[in-house]
C-alpha positions, 0 to 999 in steps of 0.5 A: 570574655564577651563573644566577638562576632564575625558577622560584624568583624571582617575577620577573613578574607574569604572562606578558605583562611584561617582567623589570626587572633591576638588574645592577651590577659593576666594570670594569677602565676605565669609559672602555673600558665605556661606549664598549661601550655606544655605540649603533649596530653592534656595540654592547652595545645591539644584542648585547641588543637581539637578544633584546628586552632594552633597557638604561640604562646607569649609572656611579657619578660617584666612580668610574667604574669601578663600572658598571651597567644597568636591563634590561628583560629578556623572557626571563631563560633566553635573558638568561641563556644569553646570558651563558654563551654564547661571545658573551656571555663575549668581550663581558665581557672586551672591556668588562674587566668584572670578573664576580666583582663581578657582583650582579643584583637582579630586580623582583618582586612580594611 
């Protein structure tokens, strides 16, 4: 997913709030996907909660292979280096997450 950047996206309305973002995607099995999300050790929830990110998970009910999240996102350049990062990259691929389908809409303020 190509970096977005806060420098050019009014993402916060001042410094003390959270970025709310929509990512949606495809996934090769939405099964293999949501069992990612399971909470407890090892899950996607604790990768991100690392970072103080909190996610919602969301899967469409005609497809279940058109995934997504609400994130709650306290700093987007760690968000985003954690995307990059090897961690993030191998938590792709496990999850069969089609990255080219990636879109991610941020909150802002107009």
């Amino acid at each position: 997913m190509p970096p977005v950047s806060a420098n050019t996206v009014n993402t916060k309305r001042n410094e003390s709030e959270m970025t709310t973002a929509i990512i949606f995607h495809e996934v090769q099995d939405g099964a293999t996907w949501a069992q990612a999300w399971k909470k407890g050790p090892g899950s996607r929830h604790e990768m991100f909660g690392k970072l103080g990110i909190k996610c919602r998970n969301f899967r469409d009910p005609q497809n279940p292979n058109a995934t997504g999240i609400i994130a709650e996102i306290p700093d987007m350049a760690s968000f985003q280096d954690l995307l990059q990062s090897d961690e993030g990259q191998k938590a792709m691929r496990e999850d069969g997450l089609k990255a080219e389908t990636m879109r991610m809409l941020v909150e802002f303020t107009p």
